[in-house]
N, CA, C and O atoms as a CHARMM CRD file, in Angstrom:
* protein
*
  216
    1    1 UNK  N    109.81400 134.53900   2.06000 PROA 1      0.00000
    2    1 UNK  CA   108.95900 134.15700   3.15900 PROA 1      0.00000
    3    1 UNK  C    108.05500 135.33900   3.52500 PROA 1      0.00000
    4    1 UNK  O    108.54200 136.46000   3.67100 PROA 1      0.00000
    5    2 UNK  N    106.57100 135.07300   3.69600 PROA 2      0.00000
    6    2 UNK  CA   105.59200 136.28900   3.63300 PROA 2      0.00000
    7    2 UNK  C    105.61800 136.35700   5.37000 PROA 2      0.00000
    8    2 UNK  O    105.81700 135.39300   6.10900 PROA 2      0.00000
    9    3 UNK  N    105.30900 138.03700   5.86700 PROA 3      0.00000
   10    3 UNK  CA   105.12300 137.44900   7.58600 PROA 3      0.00000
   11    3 UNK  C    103.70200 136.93700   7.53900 PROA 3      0.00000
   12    3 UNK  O    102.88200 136.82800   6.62700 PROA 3      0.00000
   13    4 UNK  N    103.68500 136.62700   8.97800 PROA 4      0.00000
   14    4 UNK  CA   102.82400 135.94200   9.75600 PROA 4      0.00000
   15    4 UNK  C    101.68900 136.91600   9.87400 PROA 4      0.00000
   16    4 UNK  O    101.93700 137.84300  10.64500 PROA 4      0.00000
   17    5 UNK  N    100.56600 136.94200   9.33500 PROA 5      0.00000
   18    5 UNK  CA    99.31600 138.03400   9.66600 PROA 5      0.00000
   19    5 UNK  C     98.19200 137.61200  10.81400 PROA 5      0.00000
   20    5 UNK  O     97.37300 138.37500  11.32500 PROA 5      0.00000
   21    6 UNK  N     98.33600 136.43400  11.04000 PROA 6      0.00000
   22    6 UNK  CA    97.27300 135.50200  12.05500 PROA 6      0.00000
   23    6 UNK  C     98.11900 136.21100  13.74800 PROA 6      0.00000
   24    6 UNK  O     99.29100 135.89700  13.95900 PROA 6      0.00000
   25    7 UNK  N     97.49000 136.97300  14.60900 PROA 7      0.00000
   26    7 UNK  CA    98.12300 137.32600  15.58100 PROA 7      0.00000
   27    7 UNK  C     97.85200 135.97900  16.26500 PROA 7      0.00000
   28    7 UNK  O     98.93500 135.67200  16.76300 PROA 7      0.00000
   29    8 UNK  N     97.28600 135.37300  16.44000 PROA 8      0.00000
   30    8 UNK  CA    97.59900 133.84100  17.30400 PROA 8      0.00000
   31    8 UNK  C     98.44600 133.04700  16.91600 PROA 8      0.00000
   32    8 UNK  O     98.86700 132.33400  17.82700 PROA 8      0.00000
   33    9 UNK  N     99.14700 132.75400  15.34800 PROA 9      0.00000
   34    9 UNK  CA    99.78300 131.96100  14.95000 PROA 9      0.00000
   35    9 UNK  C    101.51700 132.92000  15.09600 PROA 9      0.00000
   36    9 UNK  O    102.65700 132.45600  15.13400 PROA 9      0.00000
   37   10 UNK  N    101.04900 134.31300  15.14400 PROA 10     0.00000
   38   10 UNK  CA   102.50900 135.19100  15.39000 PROA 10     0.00000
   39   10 UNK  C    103.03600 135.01200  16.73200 PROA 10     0.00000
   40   10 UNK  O    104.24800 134.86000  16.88400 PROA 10     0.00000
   41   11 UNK  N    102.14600 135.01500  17.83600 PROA 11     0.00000
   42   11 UNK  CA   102.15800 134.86100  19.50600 PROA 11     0.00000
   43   11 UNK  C    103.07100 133.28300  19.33100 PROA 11     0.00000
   44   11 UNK  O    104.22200 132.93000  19.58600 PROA 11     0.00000
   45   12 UNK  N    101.89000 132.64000  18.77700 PROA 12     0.00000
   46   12 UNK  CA   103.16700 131.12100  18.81000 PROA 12     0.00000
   47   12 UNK  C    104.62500 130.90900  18.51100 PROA 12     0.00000
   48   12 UNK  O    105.57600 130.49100  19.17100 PROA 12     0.00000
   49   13 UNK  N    104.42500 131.44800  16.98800 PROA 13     0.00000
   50   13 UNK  CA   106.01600 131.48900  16.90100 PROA 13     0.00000
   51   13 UNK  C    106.74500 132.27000  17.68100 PROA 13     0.00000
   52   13 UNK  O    107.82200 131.72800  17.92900 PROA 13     0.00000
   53   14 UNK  N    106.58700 133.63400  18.32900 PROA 14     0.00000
   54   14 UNK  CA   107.27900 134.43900  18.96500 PROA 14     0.00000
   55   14 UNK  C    107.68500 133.42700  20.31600 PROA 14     0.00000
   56   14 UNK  O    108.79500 133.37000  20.84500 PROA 14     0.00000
   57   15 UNK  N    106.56500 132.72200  20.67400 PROA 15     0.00000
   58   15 UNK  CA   107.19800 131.50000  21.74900 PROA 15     0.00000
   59   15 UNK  C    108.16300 131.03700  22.14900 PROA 15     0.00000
   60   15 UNK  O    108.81600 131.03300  23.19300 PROA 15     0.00000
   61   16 UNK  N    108.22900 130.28200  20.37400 PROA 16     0.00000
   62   16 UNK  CA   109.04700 129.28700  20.29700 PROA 16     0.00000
   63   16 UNK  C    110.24800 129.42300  19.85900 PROA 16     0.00000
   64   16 UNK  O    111.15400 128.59800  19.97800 PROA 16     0.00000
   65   17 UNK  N    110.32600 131.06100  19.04000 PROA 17     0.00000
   66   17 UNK  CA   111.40100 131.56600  18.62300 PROA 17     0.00000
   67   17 UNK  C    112.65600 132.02200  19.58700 PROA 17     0.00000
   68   17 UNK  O    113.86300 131.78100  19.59800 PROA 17     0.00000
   69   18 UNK  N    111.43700 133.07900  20.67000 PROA 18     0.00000
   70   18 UNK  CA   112.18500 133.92700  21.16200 PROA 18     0.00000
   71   18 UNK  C    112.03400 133.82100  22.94700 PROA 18     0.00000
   72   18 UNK  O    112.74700 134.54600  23.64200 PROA 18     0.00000
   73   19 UNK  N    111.19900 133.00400  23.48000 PROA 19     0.00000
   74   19 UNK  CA   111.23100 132.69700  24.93300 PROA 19     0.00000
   75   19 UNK  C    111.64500 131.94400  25.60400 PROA 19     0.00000
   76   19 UNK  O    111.02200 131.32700  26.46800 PROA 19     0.00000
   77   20 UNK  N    113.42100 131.79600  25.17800 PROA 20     0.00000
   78   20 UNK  CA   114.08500 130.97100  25.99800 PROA 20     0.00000
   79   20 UNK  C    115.17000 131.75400  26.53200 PROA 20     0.00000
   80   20 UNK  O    115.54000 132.85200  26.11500 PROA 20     0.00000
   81   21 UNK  N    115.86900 130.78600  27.93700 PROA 21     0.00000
   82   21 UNK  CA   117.09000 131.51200  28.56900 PROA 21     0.00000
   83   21 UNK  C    118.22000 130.87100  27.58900 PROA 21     0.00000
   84   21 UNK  O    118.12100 129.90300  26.83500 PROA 21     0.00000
   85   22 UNK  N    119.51800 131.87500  27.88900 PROA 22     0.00000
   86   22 UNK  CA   120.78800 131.40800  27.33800 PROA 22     0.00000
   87   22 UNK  C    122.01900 130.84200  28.53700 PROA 22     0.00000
   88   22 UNK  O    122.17500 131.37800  29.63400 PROA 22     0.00000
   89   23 UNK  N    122.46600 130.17200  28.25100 PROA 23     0.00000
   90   23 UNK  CA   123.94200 129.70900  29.62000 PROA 23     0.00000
   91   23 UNK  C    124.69200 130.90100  29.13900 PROA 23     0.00000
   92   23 UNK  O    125.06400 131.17100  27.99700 PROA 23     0.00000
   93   24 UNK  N    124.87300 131.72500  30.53900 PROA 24     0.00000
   94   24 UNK  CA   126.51700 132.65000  30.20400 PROA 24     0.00000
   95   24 UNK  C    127.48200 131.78900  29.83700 PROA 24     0.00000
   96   24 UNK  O    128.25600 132.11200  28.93600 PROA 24     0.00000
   97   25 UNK  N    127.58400 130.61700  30.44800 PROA 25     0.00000
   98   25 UNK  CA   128.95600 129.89500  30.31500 PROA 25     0.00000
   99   25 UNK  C    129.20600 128.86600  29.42700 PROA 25     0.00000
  100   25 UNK  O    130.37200 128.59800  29.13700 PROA 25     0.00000
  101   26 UNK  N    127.96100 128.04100  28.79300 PROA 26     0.00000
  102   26 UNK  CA   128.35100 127.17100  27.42500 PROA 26     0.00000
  103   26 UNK  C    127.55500 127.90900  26.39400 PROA 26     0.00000
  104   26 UNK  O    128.18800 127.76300  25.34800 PROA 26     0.00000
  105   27 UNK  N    126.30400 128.75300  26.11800 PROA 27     0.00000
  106   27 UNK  CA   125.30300 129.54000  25.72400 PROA 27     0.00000
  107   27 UNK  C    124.68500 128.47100  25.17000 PROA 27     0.00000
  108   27 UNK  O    124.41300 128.49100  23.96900 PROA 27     0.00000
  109   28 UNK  N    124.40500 127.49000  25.88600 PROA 28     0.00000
  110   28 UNK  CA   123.42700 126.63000  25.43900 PROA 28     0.00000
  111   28 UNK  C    122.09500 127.55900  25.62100 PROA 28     0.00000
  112   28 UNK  O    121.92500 128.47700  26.42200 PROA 28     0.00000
  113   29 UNK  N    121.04900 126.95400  24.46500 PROA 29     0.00000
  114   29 UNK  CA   119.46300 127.38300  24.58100 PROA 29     0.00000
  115   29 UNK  C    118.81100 126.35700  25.69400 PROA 29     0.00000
  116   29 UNK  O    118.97900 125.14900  25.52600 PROA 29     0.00000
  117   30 UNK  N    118.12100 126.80200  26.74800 PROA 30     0.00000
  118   30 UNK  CA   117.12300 126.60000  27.60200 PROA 30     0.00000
  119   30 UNK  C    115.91000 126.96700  27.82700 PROA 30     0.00000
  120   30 UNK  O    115.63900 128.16700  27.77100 PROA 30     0.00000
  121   31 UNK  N    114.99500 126.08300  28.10800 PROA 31     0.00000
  122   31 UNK  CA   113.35700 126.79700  28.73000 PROA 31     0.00000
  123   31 UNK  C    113.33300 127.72700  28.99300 PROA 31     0.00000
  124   31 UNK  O    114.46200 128.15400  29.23600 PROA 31     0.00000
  125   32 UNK  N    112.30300 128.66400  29.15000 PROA 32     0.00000
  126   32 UNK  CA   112.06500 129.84600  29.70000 PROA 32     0.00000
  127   32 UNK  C    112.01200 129.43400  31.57800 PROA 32     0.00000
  128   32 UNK  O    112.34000 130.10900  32.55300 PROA 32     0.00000
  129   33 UNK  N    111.67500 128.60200  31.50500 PROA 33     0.00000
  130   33 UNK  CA   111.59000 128.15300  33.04700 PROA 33     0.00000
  131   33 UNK  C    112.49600 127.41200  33.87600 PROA 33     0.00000
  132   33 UNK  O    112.40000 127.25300  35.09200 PROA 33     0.00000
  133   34 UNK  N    113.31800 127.00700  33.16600 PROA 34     0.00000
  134   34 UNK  CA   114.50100 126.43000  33.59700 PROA 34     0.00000
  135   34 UNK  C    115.33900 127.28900  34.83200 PROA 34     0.00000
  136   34 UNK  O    115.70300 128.45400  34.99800 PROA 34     0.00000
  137   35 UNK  N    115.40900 126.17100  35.49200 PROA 35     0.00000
  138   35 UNK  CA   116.47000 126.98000  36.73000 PROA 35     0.00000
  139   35 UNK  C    118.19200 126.71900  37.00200 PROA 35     0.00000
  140   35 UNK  O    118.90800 127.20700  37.87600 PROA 35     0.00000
  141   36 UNK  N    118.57400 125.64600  35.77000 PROA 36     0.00000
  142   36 UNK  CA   120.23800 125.43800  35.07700 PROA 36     0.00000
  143   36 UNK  C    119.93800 125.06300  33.80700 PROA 36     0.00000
  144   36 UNK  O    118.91600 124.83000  33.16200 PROA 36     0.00000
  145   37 UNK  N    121.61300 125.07300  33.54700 PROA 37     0.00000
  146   37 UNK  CA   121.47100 124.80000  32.08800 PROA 37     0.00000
  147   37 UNK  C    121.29200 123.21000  31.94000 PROA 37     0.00000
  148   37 UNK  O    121.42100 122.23600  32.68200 PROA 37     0.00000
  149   38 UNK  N    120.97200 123.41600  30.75500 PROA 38     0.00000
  150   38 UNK  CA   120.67600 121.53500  30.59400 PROA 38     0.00000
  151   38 UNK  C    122.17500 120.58100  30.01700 PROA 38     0.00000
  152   38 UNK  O    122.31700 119.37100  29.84000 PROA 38     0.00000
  153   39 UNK  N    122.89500 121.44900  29.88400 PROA 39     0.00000
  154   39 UNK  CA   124.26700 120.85900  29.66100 PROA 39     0.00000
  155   39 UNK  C    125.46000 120.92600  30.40700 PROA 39     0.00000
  156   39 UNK  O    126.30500 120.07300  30.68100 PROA 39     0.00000
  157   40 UNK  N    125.32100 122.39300  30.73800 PROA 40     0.00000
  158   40 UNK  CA   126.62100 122.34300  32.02300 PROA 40     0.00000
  159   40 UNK  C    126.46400 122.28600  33.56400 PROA 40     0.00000
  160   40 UNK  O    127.27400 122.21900  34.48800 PROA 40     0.00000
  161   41 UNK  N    124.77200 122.35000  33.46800 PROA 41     0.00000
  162   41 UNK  CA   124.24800 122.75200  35.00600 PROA 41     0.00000
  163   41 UNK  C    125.08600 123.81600  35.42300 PROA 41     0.00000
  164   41 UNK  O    125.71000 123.40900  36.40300 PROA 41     0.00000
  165   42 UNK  N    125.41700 125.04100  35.13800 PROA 42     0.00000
  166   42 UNK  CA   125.03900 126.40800  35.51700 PROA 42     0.00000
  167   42 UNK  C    124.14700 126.88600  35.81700 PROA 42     0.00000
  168   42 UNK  O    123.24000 126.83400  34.98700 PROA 42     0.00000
  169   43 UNK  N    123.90500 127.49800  36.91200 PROA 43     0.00000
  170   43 UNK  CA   123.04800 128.34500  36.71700 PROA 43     0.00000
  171   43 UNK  C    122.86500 129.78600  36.83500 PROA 43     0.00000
  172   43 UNK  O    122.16100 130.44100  37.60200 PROA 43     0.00000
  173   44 UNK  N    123.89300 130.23000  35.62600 PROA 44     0.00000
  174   44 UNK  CA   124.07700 131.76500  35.40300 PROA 44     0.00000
  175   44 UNK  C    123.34100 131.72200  33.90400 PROA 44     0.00000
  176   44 UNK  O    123.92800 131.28800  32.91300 PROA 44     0.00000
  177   45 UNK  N    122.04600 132.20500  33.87600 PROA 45     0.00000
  178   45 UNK  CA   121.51700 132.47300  33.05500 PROA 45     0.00000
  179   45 UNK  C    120.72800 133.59700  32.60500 PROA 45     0.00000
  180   45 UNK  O    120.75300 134.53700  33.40100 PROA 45     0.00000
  181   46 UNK  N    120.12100 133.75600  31.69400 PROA 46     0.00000
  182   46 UNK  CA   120.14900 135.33800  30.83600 PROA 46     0.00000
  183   46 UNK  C    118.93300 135.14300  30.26600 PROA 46     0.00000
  184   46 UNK  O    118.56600 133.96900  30.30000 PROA 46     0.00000
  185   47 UNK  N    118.09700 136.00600  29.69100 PROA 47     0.00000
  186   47 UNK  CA   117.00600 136.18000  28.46200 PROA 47     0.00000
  187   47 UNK  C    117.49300 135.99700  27.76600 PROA 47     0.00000
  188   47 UNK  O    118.71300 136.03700  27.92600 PROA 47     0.00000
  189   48 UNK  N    116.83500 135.57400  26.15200 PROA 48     0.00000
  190   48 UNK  CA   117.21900 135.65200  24.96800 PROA 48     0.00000
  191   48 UNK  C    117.35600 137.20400  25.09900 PROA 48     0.00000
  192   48 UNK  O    117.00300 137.93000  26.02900 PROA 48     0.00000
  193   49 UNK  N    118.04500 137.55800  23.75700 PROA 49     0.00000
  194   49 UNK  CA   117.61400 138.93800  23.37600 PROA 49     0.00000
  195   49 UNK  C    116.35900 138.95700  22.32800 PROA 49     0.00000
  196   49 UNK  O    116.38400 138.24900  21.32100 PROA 49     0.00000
  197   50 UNK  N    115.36500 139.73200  22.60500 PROA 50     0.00000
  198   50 UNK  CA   113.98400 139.65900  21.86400 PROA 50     0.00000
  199   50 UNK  C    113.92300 140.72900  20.81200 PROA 50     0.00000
  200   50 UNK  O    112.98900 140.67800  20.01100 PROA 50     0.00000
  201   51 UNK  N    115.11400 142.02600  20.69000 PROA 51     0.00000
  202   51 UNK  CA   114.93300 142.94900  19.68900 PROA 51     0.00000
  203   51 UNK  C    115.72400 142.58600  17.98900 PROA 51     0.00000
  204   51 UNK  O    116.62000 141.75100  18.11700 PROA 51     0.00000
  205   52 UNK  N    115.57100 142.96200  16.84000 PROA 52     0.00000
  206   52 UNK  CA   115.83500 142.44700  15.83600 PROA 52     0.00000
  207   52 UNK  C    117.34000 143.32200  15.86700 PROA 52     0.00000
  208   52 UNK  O    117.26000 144.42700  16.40400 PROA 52     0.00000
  209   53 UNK  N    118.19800 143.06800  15.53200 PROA 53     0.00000
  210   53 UNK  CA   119.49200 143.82500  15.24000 PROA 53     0.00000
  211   53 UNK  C    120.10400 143.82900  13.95400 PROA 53     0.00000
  212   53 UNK  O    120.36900 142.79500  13.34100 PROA 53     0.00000
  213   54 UNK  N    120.32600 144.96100  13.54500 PROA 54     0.00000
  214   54 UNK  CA   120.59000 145.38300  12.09700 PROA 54     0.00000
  215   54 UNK  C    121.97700 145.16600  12.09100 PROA 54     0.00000
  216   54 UNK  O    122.63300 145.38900  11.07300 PROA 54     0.00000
């Protein structure tokens, strides 16, 4: 897989990849805007993590 060289088409995926919250308590994936989770209705929630880890 070659990267992404189009910085508008990189901004997108970085979106969709990486701008959502996580549930502390089921770690379901959620909106970035979300104010519970969409499965347990918690609302103890977190950033993704956005750095690459080796």
């Amino acid at each position: 897989m070659s990267p992404i060289d189009d910085p508008v088409k990189r901004r997108i995926a970085r979106y969709h990849l990486l701008e959502k919250t996580v549930c502390r308590r089921c770690g379901a994936l959620n909106p970035l805007r979300a104010k519970k989770c969409r499965r347990c209705h918690g609302k103890d929630l977190r950033l993704k993590k956005r750095e690459l880890t080796k």
